[in-house]
N, C-alpha and C positions, 0 to 999 in steps of 0.2 A: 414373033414380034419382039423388038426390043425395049427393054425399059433401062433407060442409064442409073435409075438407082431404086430398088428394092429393100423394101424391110418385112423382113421374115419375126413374126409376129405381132399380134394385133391387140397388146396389152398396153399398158402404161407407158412404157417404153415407145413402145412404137410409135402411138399417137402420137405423142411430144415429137419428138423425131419427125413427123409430117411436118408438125406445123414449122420448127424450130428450119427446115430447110426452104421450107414456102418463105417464112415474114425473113426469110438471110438471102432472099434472092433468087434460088431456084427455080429455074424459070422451065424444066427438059422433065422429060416423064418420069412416072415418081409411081411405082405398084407397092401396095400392101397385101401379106398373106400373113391371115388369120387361121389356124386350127380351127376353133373353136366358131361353133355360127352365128355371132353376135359381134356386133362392132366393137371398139375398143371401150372397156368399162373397167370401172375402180372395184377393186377388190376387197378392200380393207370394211366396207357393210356389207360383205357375205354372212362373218359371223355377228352382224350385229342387228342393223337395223332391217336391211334385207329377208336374214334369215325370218325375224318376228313377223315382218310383214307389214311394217312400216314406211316403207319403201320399196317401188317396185322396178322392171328391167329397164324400162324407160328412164326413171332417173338416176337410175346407174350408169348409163350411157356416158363415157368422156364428152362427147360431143354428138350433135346428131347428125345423121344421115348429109343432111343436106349442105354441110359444112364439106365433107370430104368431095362431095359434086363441086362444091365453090375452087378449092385449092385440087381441082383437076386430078384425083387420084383415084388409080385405078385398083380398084379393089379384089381381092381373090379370097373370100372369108367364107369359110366351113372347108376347105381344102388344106390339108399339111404340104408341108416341103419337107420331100422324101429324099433329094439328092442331089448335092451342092459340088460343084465340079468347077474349082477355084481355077483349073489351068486355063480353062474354056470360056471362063466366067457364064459359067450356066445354071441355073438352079430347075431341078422338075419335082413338078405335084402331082400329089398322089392321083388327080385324075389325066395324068398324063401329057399336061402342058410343058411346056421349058419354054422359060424365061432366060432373056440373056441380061446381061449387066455392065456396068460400068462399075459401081459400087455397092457393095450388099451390106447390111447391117442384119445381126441376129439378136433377136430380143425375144427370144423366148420363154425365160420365166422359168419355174419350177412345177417340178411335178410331186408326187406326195410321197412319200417315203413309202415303202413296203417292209410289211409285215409277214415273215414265211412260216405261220401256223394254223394248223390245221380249222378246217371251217372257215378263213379268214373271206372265202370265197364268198361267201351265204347272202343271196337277196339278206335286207336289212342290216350289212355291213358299209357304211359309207364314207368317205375323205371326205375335206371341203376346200377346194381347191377352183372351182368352176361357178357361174351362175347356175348351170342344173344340176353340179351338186346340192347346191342351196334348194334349187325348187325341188330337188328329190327330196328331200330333210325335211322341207316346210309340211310335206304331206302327216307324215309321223308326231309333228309338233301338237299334240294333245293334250292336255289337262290329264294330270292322271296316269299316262303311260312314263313307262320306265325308259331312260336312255341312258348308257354305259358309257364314258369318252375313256377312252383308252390314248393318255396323255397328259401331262399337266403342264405345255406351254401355253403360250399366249391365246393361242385359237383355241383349245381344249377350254381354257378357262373363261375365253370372250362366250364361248357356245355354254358351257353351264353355266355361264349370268343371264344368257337369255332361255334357255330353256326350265331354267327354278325360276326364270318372273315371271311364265307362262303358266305357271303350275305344274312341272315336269315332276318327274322323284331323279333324280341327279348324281350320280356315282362318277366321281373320278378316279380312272389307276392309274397312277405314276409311279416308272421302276427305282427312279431314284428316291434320295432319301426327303426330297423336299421339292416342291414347286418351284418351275424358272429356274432351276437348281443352274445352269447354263447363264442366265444369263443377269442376275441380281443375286445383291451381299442377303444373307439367312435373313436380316431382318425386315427387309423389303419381301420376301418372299414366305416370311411367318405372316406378315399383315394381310399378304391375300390368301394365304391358307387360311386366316381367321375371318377375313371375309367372305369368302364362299360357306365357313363354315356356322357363319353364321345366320345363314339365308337359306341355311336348310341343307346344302351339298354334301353328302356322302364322299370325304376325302381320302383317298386309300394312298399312302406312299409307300416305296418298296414294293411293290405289288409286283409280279414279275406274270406277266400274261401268258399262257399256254397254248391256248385253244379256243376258240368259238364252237358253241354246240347249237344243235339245231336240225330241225330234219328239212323242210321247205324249206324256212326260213331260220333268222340265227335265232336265240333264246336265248342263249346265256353264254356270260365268258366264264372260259376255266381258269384260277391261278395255279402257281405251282404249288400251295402248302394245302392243293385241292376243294379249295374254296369257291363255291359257282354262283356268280351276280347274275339273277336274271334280267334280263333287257329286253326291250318292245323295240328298242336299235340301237346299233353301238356306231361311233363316230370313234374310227380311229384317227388320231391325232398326233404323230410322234416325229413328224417334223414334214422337211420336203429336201427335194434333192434338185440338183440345178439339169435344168432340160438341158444337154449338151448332144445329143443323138448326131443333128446335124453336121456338127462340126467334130466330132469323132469320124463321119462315113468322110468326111471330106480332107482327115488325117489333119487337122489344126491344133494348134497345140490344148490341151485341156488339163487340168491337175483341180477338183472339184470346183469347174466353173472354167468358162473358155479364159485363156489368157489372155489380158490387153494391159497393152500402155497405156500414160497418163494421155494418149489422146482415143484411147477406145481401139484402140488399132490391134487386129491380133496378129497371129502368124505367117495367114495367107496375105496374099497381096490384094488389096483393094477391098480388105474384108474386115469392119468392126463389129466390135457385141457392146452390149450395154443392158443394165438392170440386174435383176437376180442372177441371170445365168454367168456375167460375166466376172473374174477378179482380178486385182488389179494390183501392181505395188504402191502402199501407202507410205510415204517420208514422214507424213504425222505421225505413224502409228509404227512405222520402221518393223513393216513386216507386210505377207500378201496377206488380203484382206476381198473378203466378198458380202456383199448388200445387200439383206433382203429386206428394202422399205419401198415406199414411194417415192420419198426423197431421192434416192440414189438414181430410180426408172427415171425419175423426169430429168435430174439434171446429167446425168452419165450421158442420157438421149440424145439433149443439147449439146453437150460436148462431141459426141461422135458425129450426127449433124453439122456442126461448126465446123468437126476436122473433114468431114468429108467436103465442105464446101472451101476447102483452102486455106481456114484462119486458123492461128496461133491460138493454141489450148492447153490447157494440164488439169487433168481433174484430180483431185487429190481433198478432196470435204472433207467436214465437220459431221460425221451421218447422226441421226436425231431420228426417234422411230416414238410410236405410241399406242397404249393399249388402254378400252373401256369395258370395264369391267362394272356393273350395278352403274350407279350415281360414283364411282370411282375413276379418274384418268390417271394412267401413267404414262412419264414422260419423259424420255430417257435420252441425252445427248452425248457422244463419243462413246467409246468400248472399253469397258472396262476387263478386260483379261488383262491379267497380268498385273493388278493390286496390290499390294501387301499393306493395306489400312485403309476405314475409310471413316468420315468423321461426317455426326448426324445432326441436320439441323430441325429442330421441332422434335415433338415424340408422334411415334405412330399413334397414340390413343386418340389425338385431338383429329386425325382423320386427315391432317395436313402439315406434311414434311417432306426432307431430301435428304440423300446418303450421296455423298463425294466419293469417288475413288481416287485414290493417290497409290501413285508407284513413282522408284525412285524419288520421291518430293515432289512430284507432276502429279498436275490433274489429270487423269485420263478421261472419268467421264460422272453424269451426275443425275440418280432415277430424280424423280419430282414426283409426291403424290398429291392428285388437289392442291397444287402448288403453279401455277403459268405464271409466275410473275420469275420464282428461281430457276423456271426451267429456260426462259428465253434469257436470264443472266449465266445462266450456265453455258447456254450456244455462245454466247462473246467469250469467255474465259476461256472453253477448250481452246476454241477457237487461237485466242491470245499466246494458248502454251508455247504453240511450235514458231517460235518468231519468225518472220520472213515468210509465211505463206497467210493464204488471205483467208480470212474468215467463211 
């Protein structure tokens, strides 16, 4: 059976991308395949609302069921796409279907980083990365029991602000020398070390992980200077890496994240990516650059959609990303690598402020804590820096 255009994944990405080609016109068959057995859902209440249980798989749903019957799409969700064959334009699943195409988009997303030490294997060691990650973890969530995060980014620290207000006992190990150490100035990243620190969390930085012990199950991590946290479950936490499998077997081009143009367009012919997996060159930012928000799934989505249906694109954003931590938000617009000063407005003590990045005399980019009023002035101003491209 033929379908003129396929999108290989059923994330954020992808979703957008349906609709984004349905309300542009397309009118010719249009397949989704999803890995994962659930229709396309948001990610960012895994570590939050979700994990607690405030929220459940139904209202994580992007859309329901009955919307992808409405915009006539054909669905293939619990099945991966095992093998992308650009010349033929063929794509087959792992249960042995092949799809042919006109146009394919990959929006696969990321997968979790790995860890190569010993034990790492062990029932009670888990990512979070998936909704049944999440529902495996919620089982664990106990008053009282001990949880390990091995990590102190964004997720490490989103999962021990909900697992200390659940009543957890809370240990973080992080090998660097400080929290966010990647991606905020020391003193955006002393304020949530004192924040977590002050709500009970056990913060361990430089900690450099060894080993998971345990006989069934895990029990404890080892460090190197032999020091053993025991744990009721450890959440490793130490980043993710861009799903690029497919477009590796299919030889497109790849360098951490498949390569595309400002119109999503990659290597092979008739074939774009968009979202996490994909990177792209930035004229803002005058270097490659790769996305791991919402923001970027939904509108890269749009853009590749657009380009596939014919119209004039360049994606080249302002990307804006966000972390809830406690009664804490952070709000971070443009990238700041590549610094050399940043100038602070408010003090962290009052619980509400922002740190600017400046390089060469440019704004590059600006956290916001408990602050939405400088963080949507800060989306105008990056915005403003690079004159001639649009907001």
């Amino acid at each position: 059976m033929s379908f003129p255009i396929i999108i290989v994944g059923a994330g954020q990405a992808g979703a957008q991308a349906v609709q984004t080609l349905r309300h542009g016109g397309y009118r010719g068959a249009l397949a989704l395949v999803g890995a994962e057995p659930h229709l396309p859902y948001q990610r960012p209440p895994l570590s939050k609302k979700f994990l607690s249980g405030e929220t459940d798989e139904e209202r994580l749903l992007l859309r329901p069921a009955s919307l992808y019957a409405e915009l006539e799409v054909e669905l293939h969700i619990g099945v991966a796409a095992t093998q992308l064959d650009c010349e033929h334009h063929r794509l087959r699943l792992e249960n042995g279907s092949v799809l042919n195409y006109n146009k394919l988009l990959i929006a696969t997303g990321m997968r979790a980083r790995p860890l190569s030490i010993p034990g790492i294997d062990l029932p009670g060691v888990v990512t979070l990365r998936s909704m049944l990650d999440a529902a495996r973890m919620r089982r664990d969530l106990k008053p009282g029991n001990r949880v390990v995060i091995i990590g102190g980014g964004y997720i490490g620290l989103e999962v021990a602000a909900i697992t200390r207000s659940l009543g957890m006992h809370v240990t973080v190990l992080e090998a660097a020398e400080r929290v966010l150490g990647r991606v905020v100035a020391p003193d955006v990243a002393r304020y949530f070390a004192d924040l977590h620190r002050d709500h009970g969390v056990e913060l361990r930085v430089g900690s450099n992980v060894v080993a998971v012990e345990g006989e069934e199950r895990a029990e404890a991590v080892v460090l190197s200077d032999g020091t053993r946290v025991p744990a009721d479950f450890i959440l490793l936490s130490i980043g993710a890496i861009p799903e690029t499998t497919l477009a590796e077997i299919a030889e497109i081009e790849v360098r951490d994240g498949i390569i595309v143009d400002t119109e999503a367009k990659t290597s092979a012919r008739d074939v774009f990516a968009a979202g996490d997996c994909a990177r792209f060159h930035s004229d803002r930012f005058s270097r490659s650059i790769r996305l791991e928000s919402v923001q970027n799934a939904i509108e890269q989505a749009k853009t590749a959609a657009l380009a596939m249906l014919g119209q004039p694109v360049h994606y080249d954003p302002v990307p804006w990303f966000w972390s809830d931590q406690y009664d804490t938000k952070l709000q971070i617009v443009g990238l700041s690598q590549g610094y050399d000063s940043i100038e602070i407005d408010g003090t962290p003590e009052t619980g509400a402020f922002s740190v600017a990045y400046i390089g060469e005399g440019r704004l590059l980019a600006v956290d916001s804590i408990n602050h939405a009023r400088r963080h949507m002035q800060a989306r105008k101003q990056v915005g403003e820096v690079w004159t001639g491209w649009p907001n």
